[in-house]
RODO-2510 file (C-alpha; in nm, 4 decimals, decimal comma):
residues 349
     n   res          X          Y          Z
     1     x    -8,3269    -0,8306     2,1640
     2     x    -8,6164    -0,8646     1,9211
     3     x    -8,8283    -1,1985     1,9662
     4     x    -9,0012    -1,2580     1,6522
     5     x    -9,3243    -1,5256     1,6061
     6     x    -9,2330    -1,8126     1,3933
     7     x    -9,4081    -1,7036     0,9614
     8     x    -9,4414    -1,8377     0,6899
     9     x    -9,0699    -1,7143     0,5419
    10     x    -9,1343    -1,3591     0,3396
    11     x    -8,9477    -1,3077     0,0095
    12     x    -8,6934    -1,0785     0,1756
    13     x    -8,5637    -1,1515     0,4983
    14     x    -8,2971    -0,8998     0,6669
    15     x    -8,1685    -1,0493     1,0086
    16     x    -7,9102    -0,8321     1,2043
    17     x    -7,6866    -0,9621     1,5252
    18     x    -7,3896    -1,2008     1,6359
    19     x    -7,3492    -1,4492     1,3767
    20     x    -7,3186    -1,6874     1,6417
    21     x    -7,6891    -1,5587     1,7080
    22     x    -7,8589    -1,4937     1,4065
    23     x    -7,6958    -1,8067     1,1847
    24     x    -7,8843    -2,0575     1,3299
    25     x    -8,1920    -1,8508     1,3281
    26     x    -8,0954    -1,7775     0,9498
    27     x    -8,0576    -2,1548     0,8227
    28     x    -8,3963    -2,2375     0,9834
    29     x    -8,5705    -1,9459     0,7679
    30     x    -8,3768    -2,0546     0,4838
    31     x    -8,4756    -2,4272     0,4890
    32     x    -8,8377    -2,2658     0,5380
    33     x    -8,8271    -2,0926     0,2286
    34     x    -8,7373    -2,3591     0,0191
    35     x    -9,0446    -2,5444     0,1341
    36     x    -8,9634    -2,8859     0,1255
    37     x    -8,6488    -2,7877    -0,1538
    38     x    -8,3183    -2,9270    -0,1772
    39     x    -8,0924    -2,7513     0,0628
    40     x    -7,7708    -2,8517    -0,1206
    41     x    -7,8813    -2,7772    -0,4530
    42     x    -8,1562    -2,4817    -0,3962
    43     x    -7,9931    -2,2764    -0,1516
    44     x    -7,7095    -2,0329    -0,1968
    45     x    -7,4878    -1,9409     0,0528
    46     x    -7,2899    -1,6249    -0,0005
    47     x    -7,0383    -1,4371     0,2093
    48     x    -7,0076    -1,0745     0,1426
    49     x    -6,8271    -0,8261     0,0540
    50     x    -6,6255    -1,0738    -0,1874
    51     x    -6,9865    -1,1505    -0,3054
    52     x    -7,2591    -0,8703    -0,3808
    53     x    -7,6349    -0,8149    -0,3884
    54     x    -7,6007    -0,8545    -0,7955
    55     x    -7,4999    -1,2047    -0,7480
    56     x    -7,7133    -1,3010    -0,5190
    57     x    -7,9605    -1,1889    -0,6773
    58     x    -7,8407    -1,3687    -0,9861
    59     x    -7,8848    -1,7006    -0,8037
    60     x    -8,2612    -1,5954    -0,7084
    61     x    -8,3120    -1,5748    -1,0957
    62     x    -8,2390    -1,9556    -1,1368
    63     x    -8,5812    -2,0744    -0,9720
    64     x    -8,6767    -2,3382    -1,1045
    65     x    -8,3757    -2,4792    -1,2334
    66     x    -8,3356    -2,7616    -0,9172
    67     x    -8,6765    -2,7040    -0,7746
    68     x    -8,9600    -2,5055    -0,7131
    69     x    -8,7958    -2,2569    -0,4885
    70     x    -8,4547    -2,0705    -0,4396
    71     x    -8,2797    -1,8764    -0,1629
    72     x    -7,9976    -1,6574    -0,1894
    73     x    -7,8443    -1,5797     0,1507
    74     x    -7,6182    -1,3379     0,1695
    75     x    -7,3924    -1,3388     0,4851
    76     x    -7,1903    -1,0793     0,6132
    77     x    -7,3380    -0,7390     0,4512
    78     x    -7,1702    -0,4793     0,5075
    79     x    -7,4126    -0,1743     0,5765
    80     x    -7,1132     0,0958     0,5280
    81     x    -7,0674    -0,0442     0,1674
    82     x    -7,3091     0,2805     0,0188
    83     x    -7,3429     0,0899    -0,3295
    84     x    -7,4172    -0,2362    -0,2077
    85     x    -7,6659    -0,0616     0,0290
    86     x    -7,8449     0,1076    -0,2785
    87     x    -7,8384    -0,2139    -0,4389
    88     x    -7,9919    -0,3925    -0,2293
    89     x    -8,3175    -0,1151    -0,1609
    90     x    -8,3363    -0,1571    -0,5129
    91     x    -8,3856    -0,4831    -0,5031
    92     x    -8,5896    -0,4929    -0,2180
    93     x    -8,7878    -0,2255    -0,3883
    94     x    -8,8156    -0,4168    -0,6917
    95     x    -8,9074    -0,7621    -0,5033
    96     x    -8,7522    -1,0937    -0,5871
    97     x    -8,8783    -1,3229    -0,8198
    98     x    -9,1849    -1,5719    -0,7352
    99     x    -9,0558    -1,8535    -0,5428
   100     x    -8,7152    -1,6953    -0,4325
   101     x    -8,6071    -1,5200    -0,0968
   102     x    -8,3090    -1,3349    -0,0218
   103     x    -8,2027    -1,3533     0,3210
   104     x    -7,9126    -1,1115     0,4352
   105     x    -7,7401    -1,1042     0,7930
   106     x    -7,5463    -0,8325     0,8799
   107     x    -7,3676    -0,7970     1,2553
   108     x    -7,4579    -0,4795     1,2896
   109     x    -7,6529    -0,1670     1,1135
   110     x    -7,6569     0,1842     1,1836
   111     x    -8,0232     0,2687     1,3006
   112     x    -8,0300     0,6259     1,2207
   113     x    -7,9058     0,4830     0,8575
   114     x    -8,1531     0,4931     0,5608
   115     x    -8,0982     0,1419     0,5145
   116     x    -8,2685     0,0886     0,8173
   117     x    -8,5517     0,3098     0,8007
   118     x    -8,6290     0,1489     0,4839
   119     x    -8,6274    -0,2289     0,6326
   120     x    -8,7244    -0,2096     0,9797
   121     x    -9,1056    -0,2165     0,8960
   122     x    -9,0801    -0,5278     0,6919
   123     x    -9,1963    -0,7955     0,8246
   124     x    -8,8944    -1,0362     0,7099
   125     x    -8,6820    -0,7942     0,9621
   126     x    -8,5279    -0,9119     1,2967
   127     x    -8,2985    -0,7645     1,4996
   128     x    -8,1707    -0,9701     1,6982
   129     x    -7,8606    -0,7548     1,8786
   130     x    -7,8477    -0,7425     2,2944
   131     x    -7,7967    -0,4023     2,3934
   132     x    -7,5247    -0,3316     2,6272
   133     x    -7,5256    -0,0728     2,9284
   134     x    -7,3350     0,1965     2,9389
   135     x    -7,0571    -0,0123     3,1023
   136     x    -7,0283    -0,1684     2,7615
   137     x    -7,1812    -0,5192     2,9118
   138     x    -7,4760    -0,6948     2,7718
   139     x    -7,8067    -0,5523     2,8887
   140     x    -7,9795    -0,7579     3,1765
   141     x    -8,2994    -0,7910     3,0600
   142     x    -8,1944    -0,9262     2,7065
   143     x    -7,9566    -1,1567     2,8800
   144     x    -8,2061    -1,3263     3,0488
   145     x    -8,4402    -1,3437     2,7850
   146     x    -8,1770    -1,5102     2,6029
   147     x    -8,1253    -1,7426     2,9123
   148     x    -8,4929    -1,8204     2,9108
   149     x    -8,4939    -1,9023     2,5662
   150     x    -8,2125    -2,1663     2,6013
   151     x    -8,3136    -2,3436     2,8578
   152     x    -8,6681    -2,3830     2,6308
   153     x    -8,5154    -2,5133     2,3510
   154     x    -8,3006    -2,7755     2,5714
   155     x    -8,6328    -2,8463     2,7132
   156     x    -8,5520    -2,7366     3,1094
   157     x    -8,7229    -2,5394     3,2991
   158     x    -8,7393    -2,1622     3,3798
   159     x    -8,4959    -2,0548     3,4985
   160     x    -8,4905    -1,9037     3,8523
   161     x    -8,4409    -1,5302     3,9691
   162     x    -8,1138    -1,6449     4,1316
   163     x    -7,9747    -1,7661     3,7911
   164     x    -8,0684    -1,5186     3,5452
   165     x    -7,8954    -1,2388     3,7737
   166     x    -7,5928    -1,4993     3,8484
   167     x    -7,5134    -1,5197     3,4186
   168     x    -7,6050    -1,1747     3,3825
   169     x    -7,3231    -1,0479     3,6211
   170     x    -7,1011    -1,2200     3,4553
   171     x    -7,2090    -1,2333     3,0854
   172     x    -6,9233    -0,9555     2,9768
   173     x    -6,9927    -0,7910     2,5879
   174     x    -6,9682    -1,0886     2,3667
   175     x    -7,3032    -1,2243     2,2296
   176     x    -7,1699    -1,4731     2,1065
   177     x    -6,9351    -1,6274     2,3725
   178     x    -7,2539    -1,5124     2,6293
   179     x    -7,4924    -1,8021     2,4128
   180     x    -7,2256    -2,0693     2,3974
   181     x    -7,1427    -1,9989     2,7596
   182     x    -7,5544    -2,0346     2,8325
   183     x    -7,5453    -2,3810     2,5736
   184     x    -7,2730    -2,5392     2,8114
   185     x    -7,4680    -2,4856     3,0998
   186     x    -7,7763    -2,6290     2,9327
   187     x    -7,5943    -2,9730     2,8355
   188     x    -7,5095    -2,9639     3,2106
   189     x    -7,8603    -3,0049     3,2894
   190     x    -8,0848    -3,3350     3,2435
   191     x    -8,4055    -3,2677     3,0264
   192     x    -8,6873    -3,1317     3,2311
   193     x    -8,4536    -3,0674     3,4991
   194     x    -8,3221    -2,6696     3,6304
   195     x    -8,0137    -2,5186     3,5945
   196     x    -7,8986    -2,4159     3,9530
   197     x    -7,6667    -2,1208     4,0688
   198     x    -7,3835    -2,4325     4,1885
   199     x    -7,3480    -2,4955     3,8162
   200     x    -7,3226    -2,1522     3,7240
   201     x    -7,0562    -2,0519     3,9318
   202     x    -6,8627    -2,3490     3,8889
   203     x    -6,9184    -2,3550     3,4839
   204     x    -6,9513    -2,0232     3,3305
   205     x    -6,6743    -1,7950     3,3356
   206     x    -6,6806    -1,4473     3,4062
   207     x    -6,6701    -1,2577     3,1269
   208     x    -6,7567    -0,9479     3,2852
   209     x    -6,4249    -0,9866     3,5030
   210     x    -6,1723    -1,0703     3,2632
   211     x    -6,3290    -1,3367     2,9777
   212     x    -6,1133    -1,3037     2,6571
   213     x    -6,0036    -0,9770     2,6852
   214     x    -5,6488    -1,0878     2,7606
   215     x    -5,6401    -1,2790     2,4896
   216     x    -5,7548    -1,0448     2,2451
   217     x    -5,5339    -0,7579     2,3864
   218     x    -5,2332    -0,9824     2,3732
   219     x    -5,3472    -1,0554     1,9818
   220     x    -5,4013    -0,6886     1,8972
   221     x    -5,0411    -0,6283     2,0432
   222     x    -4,9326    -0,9369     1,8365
   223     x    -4,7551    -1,0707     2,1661
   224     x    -4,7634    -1,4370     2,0889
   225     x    -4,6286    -1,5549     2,4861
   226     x    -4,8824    -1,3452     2,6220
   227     x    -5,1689    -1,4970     2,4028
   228     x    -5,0814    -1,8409     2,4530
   229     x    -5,0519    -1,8015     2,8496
   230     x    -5,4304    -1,6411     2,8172
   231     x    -5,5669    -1,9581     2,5505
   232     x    -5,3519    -2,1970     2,8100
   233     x    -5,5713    -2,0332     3,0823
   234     x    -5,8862    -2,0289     2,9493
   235     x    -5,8022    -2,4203     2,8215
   236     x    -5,7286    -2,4831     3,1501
   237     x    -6,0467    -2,3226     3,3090
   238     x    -6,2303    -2,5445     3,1233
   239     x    -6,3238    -2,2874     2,8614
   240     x    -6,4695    -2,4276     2,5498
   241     x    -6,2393    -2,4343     2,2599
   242     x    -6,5314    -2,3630     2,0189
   243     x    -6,6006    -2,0658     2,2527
   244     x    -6,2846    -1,8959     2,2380
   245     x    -6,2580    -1,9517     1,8416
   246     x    -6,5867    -1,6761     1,8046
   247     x    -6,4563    -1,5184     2,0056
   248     x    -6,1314    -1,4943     1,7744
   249     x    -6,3332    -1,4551     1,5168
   250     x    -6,5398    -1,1473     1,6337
   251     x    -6,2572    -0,9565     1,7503
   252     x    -6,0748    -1,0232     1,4607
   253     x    -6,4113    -0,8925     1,2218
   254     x    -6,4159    -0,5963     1,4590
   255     x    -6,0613    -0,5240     1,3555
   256     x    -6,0708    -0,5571     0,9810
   257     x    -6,4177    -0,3341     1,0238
   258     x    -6,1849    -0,0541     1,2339
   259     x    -5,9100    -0,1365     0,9565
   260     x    -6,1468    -0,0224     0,6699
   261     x    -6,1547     0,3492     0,8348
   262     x    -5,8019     0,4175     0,8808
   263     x    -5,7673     0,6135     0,5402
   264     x    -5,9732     0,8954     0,7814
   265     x    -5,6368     0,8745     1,0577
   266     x    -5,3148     1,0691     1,0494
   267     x    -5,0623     0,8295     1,2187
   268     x    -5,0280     1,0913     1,4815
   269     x    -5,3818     1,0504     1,5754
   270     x    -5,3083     0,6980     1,6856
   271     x    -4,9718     0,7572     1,8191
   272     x    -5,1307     0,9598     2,1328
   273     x    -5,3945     0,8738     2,4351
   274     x    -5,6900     0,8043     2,4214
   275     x    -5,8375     1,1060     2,5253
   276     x    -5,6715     1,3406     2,2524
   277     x    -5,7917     1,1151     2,0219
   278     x    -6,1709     1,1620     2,1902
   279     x    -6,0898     1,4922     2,1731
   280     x    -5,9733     1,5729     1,8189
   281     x    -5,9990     1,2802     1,6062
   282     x    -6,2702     1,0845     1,6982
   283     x    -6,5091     1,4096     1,6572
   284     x    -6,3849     1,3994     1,3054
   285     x    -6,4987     1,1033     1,1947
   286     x    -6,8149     1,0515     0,9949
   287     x    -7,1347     0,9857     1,2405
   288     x    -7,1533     0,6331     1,0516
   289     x    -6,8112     0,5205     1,1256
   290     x    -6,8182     0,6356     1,4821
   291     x    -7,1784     0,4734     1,5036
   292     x    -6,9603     0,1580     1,4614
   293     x    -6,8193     0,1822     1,8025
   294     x    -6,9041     0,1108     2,1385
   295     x    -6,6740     0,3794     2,2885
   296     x    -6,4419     0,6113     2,1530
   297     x    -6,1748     0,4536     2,3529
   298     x    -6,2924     0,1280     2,2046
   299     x    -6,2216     0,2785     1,8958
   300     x    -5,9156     0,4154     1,9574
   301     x    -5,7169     0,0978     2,0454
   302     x    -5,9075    -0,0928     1,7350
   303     x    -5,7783     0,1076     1,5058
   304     x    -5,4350     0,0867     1,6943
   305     x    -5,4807    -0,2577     1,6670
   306     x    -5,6175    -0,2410     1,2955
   307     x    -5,2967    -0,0025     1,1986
   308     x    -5,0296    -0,2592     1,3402
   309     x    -5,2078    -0,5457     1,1052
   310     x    -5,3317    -0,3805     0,8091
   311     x    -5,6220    -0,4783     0,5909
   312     x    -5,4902    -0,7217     0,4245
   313     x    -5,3245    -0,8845     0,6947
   314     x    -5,6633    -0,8875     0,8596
   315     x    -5,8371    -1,0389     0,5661
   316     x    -5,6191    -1,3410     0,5813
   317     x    -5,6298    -1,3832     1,0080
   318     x    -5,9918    -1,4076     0,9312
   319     x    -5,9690    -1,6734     0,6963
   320     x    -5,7083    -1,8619     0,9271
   321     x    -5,9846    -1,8290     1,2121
   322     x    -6,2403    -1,9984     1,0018
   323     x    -5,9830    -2,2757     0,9122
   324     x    -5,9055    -2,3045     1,2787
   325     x    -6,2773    -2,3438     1,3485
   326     x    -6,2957    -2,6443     1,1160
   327     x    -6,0100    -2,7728     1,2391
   328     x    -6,1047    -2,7838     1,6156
   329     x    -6,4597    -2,9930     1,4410
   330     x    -6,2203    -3,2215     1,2562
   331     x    -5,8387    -3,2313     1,3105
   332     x    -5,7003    -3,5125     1,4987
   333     x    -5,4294    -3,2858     1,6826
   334     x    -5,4699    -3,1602     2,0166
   335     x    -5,6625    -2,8077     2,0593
   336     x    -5,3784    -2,7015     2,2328
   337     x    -5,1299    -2,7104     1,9405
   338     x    -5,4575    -2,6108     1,6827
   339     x    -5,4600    -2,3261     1,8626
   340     x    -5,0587    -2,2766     1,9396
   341     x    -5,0095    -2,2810     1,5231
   342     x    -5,2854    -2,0002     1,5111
   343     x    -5,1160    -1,7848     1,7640
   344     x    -4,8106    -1,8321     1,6163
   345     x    -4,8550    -1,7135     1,2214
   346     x    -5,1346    -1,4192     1,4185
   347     x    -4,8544    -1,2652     1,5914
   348     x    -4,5528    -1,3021     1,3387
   349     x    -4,3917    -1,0091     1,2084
***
């Protein structure tokens, strides 16, 4: 994972990981590029694909209308989307207007993509992805700079040897579940004080064992008993609901991504194992789409997964997991029947 010293915000800024990663690192940059603007009226929060480079950069042209600086940030770009892609180099080619900055985060991008070669030099460009092992885990060292980082910002101290190799073993694949596992342990701890090995074994759960791979593999099957019995036992672990929403909401993503590709399947190359399809099919996909995979067997069930839903389908799951996340900030009813009602219109028929 990149670590980047805190700038003066650049014009363009490009910022490319787990949302639940790079937003918070986003919003800062944003609120520095106003410089000393009005958030609610001077920045301009986007979520691609339903909005596009042109009208974000649209909103960069109204400087000056609410302040002396503007920012367009455009969430969710999609690097496979080849004319939004060229837009956007234009643009960045071009430069934005005096005053404005477009910020973009994207969960992923292709490095061996043109869009990449083009940005990675710039110095508004952070990636901020943890690179997993060939196990498909997180990667150690990343994990416990990401630990380390944490526990600075809740203002404890380093972290021992003991520690960083105890959340490491059990971090799993999720960035996002892996920081708000690592924030919960932080709140466990007084300021100035250490987190200690007790708290992560009795706190964190192992993600690397099972985490919410149950859960999501009951979803992808749409087996509503067998996803509740995996949300009751992750409720019941002590899991936080928050938590297990990203993590609804990343395998959900993943599947509308793996949905997006299916027009390349025949039926029959999903109907078979996994290994014919790493065998015949998966060879035949572009080196983009496949780039979009950990695995081929990864792949495989995904777009098993992404067939059984559809698109469109997808598209609306997604939205009901961002309603969900509001509701678990607001509703009065019990997380338990938030996430029942959830569950229950995922895995209808």
């Amino acid at each position: 994972m990149t670590t980047t010293v805190e700038t003066e915000a650049a014009g363009f800024l490009i910022l490319v990981g787990e949302p639940a990663i790079v937003d918070p690192r986003a919003r800062k940059l944003a609120v520095a590029a106003l410089n000393g603007g009005n958030v609610d009226t001077d920045l301009a929060v986007m979520r691609a694909p339903e909005a596009t480079v042109a009208q974000a950069e649209a909103e960069l042209l109204q400087v000056g209308m609410f302040g002396g600086n503007r920012c367009a940030w455009l969430r969710g770009f999609d690097t496979s989307l080849e004319r939004e892609v060229d837009d956007l180099l234009e643009l960045v080619e071009r430069g934005v207007p005096a005053g404005a900055c477009l910020l973009v985060t994207a969960s992923a991008i292709d490095r061996r993509s043109r869009l990449y070669k083009a940005v990675k030099g710039l110095d508004g460009f952070e990636d901020l992805r943890i690179a997993v092992d060939r196990g498909g885990n997180l990667e150690e060292d990343s994990v416990h700079a990401l630990v380390r980082a944490e526990c600075r910002r809740a203002g404890l101290a380093e972290p021992s040897g003991a520690v960083l190799a105890l959340v490491s073993e059990r971090a799993g694949s999720n960035e996002g579940v892996l920081l708000g596992e690592i924030q919960k342990l932080c709140l466990a701890v007084a300021e100035g004080g250490a987190l200690e090995v007790a708290q992560v074994r009795e706190l964190m759960s192992d993600y690397a064992q099972a985490g919410v791979f149950g859960l999501t593999d009951a979803l992808s099957r749409r087996d509503g008993p067998a996803a509740q019995a995996a949300l009751d036992e992750m409720l019941d672990r002590g899991q936080f609901p928050l938590m297990i929403c990203a993590a609804l909401g990343t395998h959900v993503g993943a599947l509308y991504e793996a949905s997006r590709h299916l027009g390349l399947l025949s039926r029959r190359d999903l109907e078979g194992s996994p290994d014919r399809f790493t065998r015949s099919a998966w060879k035949s996909l572009p080196a983009e789409v496949r780039a979009g995979f950990s695995s081929p067997w990864r792949a495989f069930h995904q777009f098993q997964a992404a067939a059984a839903f559809g698109s469109t389908a997808l598209a609306a799951l997604h939205s009901r997991v961002l309603d969900l996340d509001s509701a678990l900030k607001l509703s009065p009813l019990s997380e338990r029947m938030l996430f029942a009602g959830f569950v229950s219109s995922a895995c209808s028929r």
